[in-house]
C-alpha positions as a Python dict, from the first residue, in 0.01 Angstrom:
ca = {
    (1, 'X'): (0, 0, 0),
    (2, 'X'): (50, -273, 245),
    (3, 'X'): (-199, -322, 548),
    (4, 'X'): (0, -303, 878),
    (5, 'X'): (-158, -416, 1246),
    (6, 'X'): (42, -275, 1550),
    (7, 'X'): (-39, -438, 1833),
    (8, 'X'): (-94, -304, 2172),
    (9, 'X'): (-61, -403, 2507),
    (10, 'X'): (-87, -197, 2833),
    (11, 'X'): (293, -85, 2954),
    (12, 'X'): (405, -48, 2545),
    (13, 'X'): (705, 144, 2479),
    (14, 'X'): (545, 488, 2355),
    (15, 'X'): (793, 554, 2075),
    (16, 'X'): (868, 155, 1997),
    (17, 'X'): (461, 196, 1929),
    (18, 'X'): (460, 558, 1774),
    (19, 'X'): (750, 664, 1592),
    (20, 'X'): (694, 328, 1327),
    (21, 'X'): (278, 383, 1322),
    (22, 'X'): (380, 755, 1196),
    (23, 'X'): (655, 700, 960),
    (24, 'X'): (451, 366, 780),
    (25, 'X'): (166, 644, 784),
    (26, 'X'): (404, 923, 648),
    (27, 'X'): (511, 654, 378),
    (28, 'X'): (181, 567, 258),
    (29, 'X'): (99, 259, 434),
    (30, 'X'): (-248, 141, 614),
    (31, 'X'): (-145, 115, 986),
    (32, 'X'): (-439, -34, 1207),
    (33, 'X'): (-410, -14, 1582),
    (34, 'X'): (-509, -304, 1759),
    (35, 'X'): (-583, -325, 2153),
    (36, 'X'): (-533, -670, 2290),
    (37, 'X'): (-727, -518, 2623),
    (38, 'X'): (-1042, -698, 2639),
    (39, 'X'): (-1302, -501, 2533),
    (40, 'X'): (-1111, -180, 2568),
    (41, 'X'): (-963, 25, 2293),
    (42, 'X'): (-798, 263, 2546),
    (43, 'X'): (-423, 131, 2605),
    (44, 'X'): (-207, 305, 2859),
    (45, 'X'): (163, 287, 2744),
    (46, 'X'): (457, 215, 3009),
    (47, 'X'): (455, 622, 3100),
    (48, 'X'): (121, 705, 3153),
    (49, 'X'): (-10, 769, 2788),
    (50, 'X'): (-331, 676, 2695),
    (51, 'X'): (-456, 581, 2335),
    (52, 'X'): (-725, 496, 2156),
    (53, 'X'): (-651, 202, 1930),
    (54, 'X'): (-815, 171, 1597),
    (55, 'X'): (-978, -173, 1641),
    (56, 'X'): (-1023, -477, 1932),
    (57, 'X'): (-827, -773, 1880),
    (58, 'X'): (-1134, -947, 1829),
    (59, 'X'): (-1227, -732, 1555),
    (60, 'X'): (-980, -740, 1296),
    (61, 'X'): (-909, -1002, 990),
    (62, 'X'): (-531, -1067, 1056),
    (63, 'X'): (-525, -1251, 727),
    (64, 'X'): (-479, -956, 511),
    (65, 'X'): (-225, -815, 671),
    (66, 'X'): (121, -781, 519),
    (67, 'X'): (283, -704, 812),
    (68, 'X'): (234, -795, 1210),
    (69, 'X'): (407, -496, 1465),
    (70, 'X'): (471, -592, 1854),
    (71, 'X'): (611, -307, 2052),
    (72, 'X'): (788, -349, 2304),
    (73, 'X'): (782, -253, 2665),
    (74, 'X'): (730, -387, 3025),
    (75, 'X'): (475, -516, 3105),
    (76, 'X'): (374, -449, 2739),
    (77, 'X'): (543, -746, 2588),
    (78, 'X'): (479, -971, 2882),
    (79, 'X'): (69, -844, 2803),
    (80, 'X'): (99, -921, 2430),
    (81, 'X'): (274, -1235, 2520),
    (82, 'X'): (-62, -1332, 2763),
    (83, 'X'): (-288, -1286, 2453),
    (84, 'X'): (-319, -1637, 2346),
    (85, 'X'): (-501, -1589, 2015),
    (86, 'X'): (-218, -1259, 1967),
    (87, 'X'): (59, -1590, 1984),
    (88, 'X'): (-170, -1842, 1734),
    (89, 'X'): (-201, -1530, 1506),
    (90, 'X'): (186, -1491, 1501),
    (91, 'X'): (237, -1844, 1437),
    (92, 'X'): (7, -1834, 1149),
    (93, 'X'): (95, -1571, 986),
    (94, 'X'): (486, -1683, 1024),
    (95, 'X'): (389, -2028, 866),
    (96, 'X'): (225, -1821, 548),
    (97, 'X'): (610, -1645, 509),
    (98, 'X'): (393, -1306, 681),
    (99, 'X'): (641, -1020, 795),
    (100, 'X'): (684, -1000, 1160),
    (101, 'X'): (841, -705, 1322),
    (102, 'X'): (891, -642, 1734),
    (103, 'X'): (1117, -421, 1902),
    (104, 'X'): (1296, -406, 2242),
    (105, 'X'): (1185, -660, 2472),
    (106, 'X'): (876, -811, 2225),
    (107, 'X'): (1120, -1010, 2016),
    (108, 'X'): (1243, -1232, 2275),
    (109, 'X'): (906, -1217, 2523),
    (110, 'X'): (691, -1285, 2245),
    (111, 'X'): (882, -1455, 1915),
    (112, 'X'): (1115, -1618, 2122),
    (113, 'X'): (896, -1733, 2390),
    (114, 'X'): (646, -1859, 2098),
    (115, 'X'): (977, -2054, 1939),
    (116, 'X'): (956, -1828, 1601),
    (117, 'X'): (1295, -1680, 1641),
    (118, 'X'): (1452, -2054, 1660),
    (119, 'X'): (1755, -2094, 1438),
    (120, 'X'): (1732, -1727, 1311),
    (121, 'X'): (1923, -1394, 1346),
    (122, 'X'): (1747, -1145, 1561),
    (123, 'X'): (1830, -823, 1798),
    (124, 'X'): (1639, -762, 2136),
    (125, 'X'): (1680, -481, 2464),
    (126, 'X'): (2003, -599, 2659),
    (127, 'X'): (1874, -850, 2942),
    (128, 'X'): (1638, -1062, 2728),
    (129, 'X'): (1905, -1277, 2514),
    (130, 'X'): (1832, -1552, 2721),
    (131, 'X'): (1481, -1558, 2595),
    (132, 'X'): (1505, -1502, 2234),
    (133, 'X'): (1528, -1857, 2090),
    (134, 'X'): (1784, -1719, 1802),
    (135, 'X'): (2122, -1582, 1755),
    (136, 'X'): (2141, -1288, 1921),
    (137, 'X'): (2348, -964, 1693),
    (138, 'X'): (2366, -688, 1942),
    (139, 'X'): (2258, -473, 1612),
    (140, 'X'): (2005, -163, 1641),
    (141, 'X'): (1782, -354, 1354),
    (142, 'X'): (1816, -745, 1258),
    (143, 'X'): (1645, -869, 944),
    (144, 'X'): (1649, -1227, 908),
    (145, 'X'): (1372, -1336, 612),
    (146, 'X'): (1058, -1242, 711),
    (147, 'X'): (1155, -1141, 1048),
    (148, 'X'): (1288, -777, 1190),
    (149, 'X'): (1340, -721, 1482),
    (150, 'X'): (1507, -396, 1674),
    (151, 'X'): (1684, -320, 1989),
    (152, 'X'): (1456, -66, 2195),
    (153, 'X'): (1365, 315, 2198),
    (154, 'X'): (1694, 454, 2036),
    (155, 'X'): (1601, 221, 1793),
    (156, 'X'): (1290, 272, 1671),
    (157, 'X'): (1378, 560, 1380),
    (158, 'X'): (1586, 295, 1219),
    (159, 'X'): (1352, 18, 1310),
    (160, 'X'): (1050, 231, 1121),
    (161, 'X'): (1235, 321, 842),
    (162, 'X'): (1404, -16, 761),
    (163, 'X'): (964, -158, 753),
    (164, 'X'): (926, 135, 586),
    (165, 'X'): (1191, 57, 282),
    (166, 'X'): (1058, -381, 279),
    (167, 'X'): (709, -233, 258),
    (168, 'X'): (720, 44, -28),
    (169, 'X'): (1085, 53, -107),
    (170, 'X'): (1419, 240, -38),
    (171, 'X'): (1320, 551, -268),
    (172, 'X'): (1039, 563, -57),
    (173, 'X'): (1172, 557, 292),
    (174, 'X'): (1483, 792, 205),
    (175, 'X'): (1231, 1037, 83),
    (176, 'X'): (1046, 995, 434),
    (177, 'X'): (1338, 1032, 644),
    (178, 'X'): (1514, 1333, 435),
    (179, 'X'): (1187, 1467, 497),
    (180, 'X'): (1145, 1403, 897),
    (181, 'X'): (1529, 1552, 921),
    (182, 'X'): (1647, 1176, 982),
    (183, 'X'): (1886, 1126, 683),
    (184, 'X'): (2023, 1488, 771),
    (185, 'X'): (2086, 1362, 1141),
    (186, 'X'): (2210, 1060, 998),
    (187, 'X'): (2408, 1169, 740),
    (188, 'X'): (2264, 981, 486),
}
């Protein structure tokens, strides 16, 4: 089981932030919830939903983590992109060969803006190219080594089950997303 931290920011994407924290779940994985708020667990996501993250920022051990999650989101990414020790944490944990996943606008606000995505293959929302640092693909989900990224809310299903399959396998995520109705939509 791999340890998984999603990050989150006030003005997150709800399903960039949802739909991977319950298929990890659904697959067996240990998803934590961080705020990067303050000293608030209660994050409002870009429509008005609030919840209650599993930890502070401040109160996690990133170092065990397999995995790093940024959704994205306006002002969400530009708020995860503000949390300074969020951006060292990244950087770290990129320099240790640490999977780092963001979707929508969080690849090229954060990554890019931070310089990770620099000479690498990655996918971001329309409208944020300019920022991403990397070559952009225009695909629903770029991996590129320890990096994968996705292209915004359509995108998330794929996005989740892609972590999903580099965390516990292929077997494993088919079974998930036969099960959620996904490979029958998809015609897997």
């Amino acid at each position: 089981m791999a340890k998984v931290y999603v990050f989150l920011a006030d003005g997150f994407e709800d399903v960039e932030a949802l739909i991977p924290i319950d298929v990890l779940r659904r697959g067996g994985q240990e998803v934590v919830t961080v705020s990067v708020m303050g000293d608030s667990q209660v994050v409002e996501s870009a429509h008005g939903v609030q919840i209650v993250a599993d930890a502070l920022f401040d109160d996690v051990v990133l170092s065990d983590a397999q995995l790093l999650l940024l959704p994205g989101g306006m002002p969400g990414a530009s708020n995860l992109y503000d949390h300074e020790e969020l951006g060292e944490a990244l950087i770290s944990h990129s320099a240790r060969g640490g999977l780092i996943a963001a979707i929508c606008a969080a690849p090229a606000v954060v990554l890019g803006q931070l310089g990770l995505l620099n000479g690498r293959r990655a996918t971001c929302y329309p409208g944020f190219e300019r920022l991403l640092g990397g070559e952009y693909t225009g695909e629903l989900c770029t991996v590129d080594g320890n990096f994968i990224t996705a292209e915004g809310p359509a995108a998330a299903f794929p996005f989740a089950y892609k972590l999903l399959e580099i965390l516990a396998g292929k077997e494993v995520s088919q079974q998930i997303a036969t099960g959620m109705r996904y490979a029958h939509l998809m015609n897997w």
